[in-house]
N, CA, C and O atoms as a DFTB+ gen file, in Angstrom:
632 C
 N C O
     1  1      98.046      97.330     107.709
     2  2      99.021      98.018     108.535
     3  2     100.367      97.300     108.552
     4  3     101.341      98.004     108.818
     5  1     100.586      95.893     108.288
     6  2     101.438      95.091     108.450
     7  2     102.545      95.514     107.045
     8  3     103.749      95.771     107.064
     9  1     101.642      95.460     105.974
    10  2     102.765      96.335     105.165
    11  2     102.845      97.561     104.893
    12  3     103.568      97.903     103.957
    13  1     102.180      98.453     105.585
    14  2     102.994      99.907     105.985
    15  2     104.133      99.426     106.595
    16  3     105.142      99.153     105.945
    17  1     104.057      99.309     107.717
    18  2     105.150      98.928     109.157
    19  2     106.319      98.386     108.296
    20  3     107.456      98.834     108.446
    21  1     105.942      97.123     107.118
    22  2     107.407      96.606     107.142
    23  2     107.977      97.528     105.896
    24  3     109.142      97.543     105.499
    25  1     106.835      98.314     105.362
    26  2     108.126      99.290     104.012
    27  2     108.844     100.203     104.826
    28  3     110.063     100.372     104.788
    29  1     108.002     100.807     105.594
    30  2     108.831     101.780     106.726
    31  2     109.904     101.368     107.028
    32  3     110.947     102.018     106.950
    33  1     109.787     100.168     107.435
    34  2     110.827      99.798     108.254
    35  2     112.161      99.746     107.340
    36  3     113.266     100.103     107.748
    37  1     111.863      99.181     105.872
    38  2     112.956      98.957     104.800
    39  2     113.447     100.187     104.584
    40  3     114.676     100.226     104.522
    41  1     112.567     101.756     104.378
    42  2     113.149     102.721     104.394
    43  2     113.922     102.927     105.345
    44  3     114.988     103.403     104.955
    45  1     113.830     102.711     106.937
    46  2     114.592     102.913     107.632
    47  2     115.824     102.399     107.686
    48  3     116.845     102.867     108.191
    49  1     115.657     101.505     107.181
    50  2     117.221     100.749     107.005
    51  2     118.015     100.963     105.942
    52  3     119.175     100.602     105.743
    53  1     116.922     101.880     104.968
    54  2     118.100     102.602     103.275
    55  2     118.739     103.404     104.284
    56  3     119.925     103.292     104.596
    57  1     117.833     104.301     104.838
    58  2     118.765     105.430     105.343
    59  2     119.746     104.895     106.496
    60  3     120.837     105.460     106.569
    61  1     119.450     103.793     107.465
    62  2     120.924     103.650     108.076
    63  2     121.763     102.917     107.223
    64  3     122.969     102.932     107.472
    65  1     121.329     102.249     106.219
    66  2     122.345     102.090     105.252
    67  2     123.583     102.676     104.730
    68  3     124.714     102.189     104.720
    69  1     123.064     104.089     104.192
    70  2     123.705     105.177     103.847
    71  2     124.789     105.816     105.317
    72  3     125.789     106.467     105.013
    73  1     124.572     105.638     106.380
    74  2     125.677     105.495     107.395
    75  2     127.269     106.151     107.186
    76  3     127.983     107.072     107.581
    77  1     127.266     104.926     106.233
    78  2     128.704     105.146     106.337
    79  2     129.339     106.163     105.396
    80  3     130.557     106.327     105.322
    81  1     128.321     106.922     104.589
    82  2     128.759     108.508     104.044
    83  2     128.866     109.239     104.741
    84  3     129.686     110.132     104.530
    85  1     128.060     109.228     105.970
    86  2     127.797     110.263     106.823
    87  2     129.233     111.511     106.864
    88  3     129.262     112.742     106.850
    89  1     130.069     110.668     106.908
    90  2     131.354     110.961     107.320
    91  2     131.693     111.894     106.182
    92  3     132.589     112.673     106.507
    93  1     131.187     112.081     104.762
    94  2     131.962     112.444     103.391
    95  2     130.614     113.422     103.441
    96  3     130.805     114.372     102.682
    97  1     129.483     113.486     104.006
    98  2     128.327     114.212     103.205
    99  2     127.945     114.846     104.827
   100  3     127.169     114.155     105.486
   101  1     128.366     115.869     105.333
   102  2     128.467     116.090     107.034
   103  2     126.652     116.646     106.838
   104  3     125.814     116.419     107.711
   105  1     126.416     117.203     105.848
   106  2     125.092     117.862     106.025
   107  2     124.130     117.437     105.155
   108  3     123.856     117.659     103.976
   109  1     123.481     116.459     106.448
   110  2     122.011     116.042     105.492
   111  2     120.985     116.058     106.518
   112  3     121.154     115.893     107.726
   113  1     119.572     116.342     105.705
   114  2     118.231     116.020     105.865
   115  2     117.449     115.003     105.418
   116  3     117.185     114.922     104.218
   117  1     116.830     113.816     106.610
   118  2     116.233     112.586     106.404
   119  2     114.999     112.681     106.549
   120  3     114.411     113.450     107.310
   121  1     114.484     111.804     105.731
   122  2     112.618     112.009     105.997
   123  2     112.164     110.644     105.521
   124  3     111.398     110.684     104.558
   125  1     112.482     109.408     106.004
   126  2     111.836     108.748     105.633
   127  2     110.781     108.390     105.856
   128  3     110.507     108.230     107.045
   129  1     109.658     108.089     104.764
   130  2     108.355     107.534     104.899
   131  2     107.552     107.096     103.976
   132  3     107.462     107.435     102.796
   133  1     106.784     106.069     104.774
   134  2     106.226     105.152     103.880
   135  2     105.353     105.281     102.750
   136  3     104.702     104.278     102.454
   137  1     105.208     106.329     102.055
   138  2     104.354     106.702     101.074
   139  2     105.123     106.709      99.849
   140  3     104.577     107.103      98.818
   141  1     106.461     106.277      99.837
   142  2     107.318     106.509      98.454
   143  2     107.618     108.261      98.033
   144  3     108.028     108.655      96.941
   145  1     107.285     109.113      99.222
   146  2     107.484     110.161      99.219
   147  2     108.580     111.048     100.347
   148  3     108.622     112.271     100.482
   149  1     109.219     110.260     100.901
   150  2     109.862     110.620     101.597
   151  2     111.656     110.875     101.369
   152  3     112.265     110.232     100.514
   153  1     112.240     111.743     102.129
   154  2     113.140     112.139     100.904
   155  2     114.654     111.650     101.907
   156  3     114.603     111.209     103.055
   157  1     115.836     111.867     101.147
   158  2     116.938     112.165     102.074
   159  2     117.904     112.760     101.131
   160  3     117.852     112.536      99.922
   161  1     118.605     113.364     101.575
   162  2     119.439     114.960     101.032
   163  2     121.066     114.718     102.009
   164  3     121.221     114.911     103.215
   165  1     121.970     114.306     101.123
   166  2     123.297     114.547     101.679
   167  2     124.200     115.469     100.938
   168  3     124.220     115.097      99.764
   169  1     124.941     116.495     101.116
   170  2     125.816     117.542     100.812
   171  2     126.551     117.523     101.781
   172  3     126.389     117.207     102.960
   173  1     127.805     118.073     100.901
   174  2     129.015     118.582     101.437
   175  2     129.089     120.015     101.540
   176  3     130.125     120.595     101.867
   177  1     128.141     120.523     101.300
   178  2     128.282     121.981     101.400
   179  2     127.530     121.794     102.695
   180  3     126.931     120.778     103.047
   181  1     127.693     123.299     103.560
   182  2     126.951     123.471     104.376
   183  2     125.382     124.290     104.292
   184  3     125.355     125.368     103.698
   185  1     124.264     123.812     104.824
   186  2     123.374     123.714     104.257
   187  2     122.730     125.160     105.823
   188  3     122.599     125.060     107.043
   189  1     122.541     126.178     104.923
   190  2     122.500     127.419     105.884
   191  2     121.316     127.732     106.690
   192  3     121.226     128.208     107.822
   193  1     120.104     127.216     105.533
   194  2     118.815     127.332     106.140
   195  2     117.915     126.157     105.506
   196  3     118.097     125.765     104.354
   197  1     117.106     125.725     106.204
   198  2     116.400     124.215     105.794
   199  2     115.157     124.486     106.222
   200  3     114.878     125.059     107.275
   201  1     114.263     124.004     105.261
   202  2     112.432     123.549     105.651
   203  2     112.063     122.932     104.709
   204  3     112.297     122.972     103.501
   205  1     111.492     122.380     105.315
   206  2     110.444     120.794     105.131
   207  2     108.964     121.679     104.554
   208  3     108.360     122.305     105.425
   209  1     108.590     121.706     103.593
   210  2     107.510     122.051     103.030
   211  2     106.391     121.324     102.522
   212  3     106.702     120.549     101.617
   213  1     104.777     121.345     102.937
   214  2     104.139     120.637     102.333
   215  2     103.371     121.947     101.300
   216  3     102.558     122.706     101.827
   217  1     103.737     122.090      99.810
   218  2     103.218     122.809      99.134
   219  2     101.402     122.380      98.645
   220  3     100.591     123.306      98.669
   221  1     101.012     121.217      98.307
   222  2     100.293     121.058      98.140
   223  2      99.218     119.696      98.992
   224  3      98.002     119.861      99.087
   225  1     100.009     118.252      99.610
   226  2      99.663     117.932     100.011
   227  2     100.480     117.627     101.580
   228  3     101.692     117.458     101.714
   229  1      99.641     117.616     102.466
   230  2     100.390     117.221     103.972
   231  2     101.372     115.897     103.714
   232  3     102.251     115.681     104.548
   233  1     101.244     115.092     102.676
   234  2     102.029     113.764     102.742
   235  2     102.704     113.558     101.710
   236  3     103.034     112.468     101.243
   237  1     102.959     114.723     101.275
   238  2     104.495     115.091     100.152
   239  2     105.144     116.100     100.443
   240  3     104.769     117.270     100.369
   241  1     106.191     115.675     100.803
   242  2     107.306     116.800     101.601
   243  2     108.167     117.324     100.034
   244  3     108.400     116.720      98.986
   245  1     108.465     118.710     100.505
   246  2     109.451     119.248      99.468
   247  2     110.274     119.877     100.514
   248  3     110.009     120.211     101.668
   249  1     111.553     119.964      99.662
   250  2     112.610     121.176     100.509
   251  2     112.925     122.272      99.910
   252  3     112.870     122.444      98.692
   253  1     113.281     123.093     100.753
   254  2     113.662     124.611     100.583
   255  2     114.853     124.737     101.570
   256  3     114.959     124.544     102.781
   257  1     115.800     125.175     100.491
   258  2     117.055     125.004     101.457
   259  2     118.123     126.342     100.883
   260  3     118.035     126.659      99.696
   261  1     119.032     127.022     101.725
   262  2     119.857     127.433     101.254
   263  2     121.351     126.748     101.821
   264  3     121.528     126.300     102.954
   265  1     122.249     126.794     100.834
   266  2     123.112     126.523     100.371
   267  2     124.394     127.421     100.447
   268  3     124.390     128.370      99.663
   269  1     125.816     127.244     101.499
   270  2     126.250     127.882     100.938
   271  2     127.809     127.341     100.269
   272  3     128.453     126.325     100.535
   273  1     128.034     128.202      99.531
   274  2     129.006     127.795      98.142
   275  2     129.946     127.643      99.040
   276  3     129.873     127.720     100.266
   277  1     131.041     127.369      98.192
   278  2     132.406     127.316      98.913
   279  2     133.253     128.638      98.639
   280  3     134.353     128.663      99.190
   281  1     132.862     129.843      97.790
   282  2     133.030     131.027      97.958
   283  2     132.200     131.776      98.849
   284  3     132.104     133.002      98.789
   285  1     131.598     131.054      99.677
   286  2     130.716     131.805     100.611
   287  2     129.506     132.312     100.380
   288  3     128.894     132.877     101.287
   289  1     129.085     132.204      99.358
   290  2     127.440     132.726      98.681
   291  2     126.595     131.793      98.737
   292  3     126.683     130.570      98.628
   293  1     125.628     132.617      98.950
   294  2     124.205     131.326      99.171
   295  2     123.421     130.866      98.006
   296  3     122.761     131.716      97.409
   297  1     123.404     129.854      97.669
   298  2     121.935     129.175      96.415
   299  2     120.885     128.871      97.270
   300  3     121.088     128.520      98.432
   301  1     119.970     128.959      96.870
   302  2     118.293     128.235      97.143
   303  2     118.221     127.320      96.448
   304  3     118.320     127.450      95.228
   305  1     118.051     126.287      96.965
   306  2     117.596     124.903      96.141
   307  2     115.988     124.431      96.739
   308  3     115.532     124.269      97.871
   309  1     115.491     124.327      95.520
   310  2     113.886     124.036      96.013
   311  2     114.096     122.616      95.390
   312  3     114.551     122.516      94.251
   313  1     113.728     121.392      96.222
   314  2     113.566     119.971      95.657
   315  2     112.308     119.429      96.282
   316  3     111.908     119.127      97.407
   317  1     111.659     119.448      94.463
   318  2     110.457     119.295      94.717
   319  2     110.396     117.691      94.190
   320  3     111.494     117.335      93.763
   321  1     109.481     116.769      94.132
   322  2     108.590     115.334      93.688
   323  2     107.629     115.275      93.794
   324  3     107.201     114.505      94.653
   325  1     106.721     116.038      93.001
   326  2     105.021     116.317      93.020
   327  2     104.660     114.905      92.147
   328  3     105.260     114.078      91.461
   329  1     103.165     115.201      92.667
   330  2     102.720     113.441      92.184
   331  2     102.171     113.310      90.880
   332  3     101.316     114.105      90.489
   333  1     102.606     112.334      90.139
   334  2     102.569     111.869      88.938
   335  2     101.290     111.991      88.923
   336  3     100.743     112.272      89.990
   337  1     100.573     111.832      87.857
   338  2      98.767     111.576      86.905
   339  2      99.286     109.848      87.627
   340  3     100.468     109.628      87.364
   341  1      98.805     109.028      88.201
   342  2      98.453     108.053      87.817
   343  2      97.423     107.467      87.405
   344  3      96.405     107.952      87.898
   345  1      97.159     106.230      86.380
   346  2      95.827     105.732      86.396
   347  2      95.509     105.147      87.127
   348  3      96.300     104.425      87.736
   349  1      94.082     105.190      87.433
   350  2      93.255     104.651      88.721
   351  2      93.665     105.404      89.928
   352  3      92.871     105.129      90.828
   353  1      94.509     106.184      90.300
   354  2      94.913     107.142      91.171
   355  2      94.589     108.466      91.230
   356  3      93.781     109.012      91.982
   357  1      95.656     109.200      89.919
   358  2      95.060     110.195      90.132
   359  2      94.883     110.521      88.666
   360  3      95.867     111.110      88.220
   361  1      94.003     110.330      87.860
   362  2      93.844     110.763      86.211
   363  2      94.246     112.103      85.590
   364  3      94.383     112.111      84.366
   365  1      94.503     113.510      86.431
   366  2      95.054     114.495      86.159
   367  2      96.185     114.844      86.765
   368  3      96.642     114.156      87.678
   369  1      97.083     116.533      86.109
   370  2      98.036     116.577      86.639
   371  2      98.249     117.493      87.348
   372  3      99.345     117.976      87.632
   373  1      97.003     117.876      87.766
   374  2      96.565     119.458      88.721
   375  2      98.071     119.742      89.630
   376  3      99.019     120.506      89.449
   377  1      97.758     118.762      90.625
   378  2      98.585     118.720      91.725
   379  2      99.902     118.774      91.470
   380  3     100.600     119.429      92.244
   381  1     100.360     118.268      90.620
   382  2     101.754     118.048      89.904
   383  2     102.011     119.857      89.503
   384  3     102.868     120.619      89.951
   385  1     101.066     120.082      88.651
   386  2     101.361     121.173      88.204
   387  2     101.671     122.376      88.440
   388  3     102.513     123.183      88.047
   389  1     100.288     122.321      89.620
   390  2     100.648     123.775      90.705
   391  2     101.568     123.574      91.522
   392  3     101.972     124.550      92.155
   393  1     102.277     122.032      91.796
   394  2     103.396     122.455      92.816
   395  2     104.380     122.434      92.053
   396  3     105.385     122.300      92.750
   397  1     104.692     122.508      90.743
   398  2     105.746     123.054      89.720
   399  2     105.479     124.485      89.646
   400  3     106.393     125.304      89.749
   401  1     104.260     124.819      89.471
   402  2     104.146     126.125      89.223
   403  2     104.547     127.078      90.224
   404  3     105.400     127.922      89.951
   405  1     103.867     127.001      91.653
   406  2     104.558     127.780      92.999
   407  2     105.926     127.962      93.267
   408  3     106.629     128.889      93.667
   409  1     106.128     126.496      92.837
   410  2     107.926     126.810      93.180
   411  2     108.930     127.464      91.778
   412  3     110.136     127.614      91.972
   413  1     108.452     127.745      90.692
   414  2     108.591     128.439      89.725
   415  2     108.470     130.492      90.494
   416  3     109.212     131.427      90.193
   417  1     107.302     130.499      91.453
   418  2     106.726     131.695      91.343
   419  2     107.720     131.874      92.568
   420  3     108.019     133.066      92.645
   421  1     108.216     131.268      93.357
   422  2     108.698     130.994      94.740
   423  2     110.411     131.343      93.829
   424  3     110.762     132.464      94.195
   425  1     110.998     131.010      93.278
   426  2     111.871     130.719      92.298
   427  2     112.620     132.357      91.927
   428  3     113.713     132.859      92.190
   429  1     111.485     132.793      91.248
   430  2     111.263     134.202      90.627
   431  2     111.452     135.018      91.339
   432  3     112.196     135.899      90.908
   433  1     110.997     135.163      92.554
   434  2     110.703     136.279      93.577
   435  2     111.607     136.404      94.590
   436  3     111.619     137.358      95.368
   437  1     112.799     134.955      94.631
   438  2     113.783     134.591      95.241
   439  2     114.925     135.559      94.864
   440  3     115.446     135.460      93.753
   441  1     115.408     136.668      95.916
   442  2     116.731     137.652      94.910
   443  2     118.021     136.355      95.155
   444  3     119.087     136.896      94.860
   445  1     118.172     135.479      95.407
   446  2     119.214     134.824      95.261
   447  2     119.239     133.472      94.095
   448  3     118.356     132.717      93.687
   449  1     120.411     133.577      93.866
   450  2     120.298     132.446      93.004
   451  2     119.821     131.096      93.431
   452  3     119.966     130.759      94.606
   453  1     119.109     130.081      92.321
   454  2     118.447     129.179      92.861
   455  2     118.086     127.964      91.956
   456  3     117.582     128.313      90.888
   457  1     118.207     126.778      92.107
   458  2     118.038     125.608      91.481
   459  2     116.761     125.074      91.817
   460  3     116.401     125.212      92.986
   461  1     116.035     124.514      91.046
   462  2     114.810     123.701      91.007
   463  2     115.311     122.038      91.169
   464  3     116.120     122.151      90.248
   465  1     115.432     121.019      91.470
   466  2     115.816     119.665      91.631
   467  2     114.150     118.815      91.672
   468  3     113.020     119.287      91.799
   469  1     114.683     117.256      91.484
   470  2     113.987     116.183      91.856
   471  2     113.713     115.446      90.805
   472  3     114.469     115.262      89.852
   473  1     112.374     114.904      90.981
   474  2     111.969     113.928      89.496
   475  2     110.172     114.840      89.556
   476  3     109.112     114.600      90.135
   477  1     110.560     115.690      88.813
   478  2     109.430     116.562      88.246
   479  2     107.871     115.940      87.806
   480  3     106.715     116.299      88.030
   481  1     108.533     114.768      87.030
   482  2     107.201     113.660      86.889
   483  2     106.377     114.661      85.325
   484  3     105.235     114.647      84.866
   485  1     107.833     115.528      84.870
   486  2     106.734     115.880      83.443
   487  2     108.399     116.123      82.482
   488  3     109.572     116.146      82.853
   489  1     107.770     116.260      81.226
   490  2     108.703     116.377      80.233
   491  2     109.119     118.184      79.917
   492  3     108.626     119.231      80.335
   493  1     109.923     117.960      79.253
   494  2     110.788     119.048      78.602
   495  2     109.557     119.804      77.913
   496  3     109.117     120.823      78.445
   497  1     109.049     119.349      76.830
   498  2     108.146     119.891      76.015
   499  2     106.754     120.444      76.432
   500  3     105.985     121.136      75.766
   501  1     106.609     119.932      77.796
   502  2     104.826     120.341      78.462
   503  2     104.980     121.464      78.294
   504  3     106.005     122.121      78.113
   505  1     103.290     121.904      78.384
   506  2     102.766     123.028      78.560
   507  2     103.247     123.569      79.910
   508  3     103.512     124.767      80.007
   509  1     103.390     122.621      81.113
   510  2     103.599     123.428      82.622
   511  2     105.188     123.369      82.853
   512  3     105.796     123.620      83.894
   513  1     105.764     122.925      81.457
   514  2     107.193     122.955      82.063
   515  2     107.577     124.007      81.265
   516  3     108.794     124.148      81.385
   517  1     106.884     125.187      80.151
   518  2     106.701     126.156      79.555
   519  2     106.492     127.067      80.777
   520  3     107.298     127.622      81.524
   521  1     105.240     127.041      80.741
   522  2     104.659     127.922      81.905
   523  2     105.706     127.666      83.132
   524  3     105.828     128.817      83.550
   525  1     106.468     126.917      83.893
   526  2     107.680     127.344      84.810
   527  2     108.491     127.778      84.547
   528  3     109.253     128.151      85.439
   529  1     108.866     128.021      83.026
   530  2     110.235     128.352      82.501
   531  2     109.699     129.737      82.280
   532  3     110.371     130.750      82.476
   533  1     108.514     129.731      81.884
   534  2     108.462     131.883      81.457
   535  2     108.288     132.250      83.090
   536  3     108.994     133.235      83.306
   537  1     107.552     131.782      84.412
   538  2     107.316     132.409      85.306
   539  2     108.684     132.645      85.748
   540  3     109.099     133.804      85.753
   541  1     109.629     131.438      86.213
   542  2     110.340     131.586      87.104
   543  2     112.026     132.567      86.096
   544  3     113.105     133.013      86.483
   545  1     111.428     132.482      84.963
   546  2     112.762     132.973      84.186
   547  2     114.109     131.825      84.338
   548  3     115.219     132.344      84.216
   549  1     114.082     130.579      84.549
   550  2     115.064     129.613      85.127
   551  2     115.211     128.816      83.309
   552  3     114.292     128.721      82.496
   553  1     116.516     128.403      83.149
   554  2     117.013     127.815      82.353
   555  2     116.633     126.531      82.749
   556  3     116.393     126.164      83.899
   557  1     116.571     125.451      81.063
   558  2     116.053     123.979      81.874
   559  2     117.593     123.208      81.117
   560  3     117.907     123.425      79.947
   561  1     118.041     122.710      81.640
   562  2     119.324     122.192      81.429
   563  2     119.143     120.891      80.569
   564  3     120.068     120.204      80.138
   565  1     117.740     120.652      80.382
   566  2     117.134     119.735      79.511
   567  2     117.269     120.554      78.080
   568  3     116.552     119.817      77.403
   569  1     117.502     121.101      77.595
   570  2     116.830     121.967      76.552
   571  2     118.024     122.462      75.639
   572  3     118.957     122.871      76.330
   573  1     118.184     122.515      74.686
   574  2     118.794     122.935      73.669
   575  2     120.800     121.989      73.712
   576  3     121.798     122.431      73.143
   577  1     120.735     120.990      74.377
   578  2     121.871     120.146      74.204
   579  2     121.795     118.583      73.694
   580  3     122.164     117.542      74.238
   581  1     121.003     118.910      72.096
   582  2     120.973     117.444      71.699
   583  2     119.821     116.703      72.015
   584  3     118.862     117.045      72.707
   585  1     120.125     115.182      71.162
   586  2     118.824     114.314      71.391
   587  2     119.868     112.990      72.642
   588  3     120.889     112.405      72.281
   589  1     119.154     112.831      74.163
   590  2     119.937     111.829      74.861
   591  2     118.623     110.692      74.878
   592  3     117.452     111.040      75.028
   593  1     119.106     109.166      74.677
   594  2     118.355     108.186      74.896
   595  2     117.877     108.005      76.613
   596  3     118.780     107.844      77.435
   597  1     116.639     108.036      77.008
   598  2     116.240     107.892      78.567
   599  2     115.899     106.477      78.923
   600  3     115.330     106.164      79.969
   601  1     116.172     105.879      78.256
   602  2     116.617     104.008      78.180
   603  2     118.041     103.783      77.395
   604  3     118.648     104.506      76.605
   605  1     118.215     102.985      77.726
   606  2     119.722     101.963      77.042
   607  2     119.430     102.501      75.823
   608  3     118.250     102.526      75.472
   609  1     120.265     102.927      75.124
   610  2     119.712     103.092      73.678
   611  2     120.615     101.737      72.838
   612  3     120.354     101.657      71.637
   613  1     121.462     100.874      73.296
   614  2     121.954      99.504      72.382
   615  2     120.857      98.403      72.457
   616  3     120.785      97.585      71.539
   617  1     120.151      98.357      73.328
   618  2     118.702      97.627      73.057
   619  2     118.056      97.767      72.396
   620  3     117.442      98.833      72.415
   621  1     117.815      96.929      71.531
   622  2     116.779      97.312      69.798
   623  2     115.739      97.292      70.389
   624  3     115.043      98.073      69.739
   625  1     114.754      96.670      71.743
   626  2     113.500      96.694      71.400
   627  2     113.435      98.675      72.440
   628  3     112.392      99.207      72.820
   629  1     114.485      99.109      72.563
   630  2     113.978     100.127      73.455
   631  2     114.353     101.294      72.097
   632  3     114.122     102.495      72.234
């Protein structure tokens, strides 16, 4: 319990850290917590409608938010961080997948325009990042602009 309490506590202090944006980013949502799953969200846009979603597990929060532009129109932004395969954790990517997949189907069915965000925890080329791209009909901004290095690429051993 002693190091729950003190990561918590370090999260708590990223986010009063961040403080002194407050002032430049008027609209944000904080969630810190100790599971490495907890999120925080600052914009300058004004943020019209907000929820805290647990799609698949009670102790991974996603958001669902609308957005509105500075021409006055609303986006949906779904920011999801579903949980990686780890080894010795979790050996498949079930969980990962279906909460890519829902918010793909969530995505689709949305009549407003809408962005997918976060660290997805899968590649360009998967099978479930296929299968989100035919459900939700959404462009992957990964995709058809070149080869980019995802390490230093002047480091020979990378």
């Amino acid at each position: 319990m002693i190091l729950t309490w003190s990561f918590l506590l370090k999260l708590i202090r990223l986010v009063d850290a961040l403080t002194p944006v407050h002032d430049i980013y008027r609209h944000r949502i904080l969630l810190p917590l100790d599971n490495t799953y907890g999120l925080a969200l600052y914009s300058k846009l004004p943020l019209k409608r907000q929820e805290i979603k647990y799609l698949i597990s009670k102790e991974i929060p996603s958001l669902e938010i609308d957005v509105e532009l500075r021409n006055g129109k609303p986006v949906t932004i779904y920011a999801i961080h579903p949980t990686p395969p780890v080894p010795g954790e979790s050996l498949n990517s079930t969980e990962r997948d279906a909460e890519i997949l829902i918010v793909g189907k969530k995505s689709k069915e949305n009549p407003r325009p809408s962005l997918v965000i976060g660290d997805l925890n899968d590649v360009a080329w998967s099978y479930t990042t296929s299968l989100f791209l035919k459900i939700s009909e959404m462009a992957d901004p990964r995709r058809g602009r070149g080869f980019y290095s995802t390490f230093h690429a002047k480091y020979p051993f990378f």
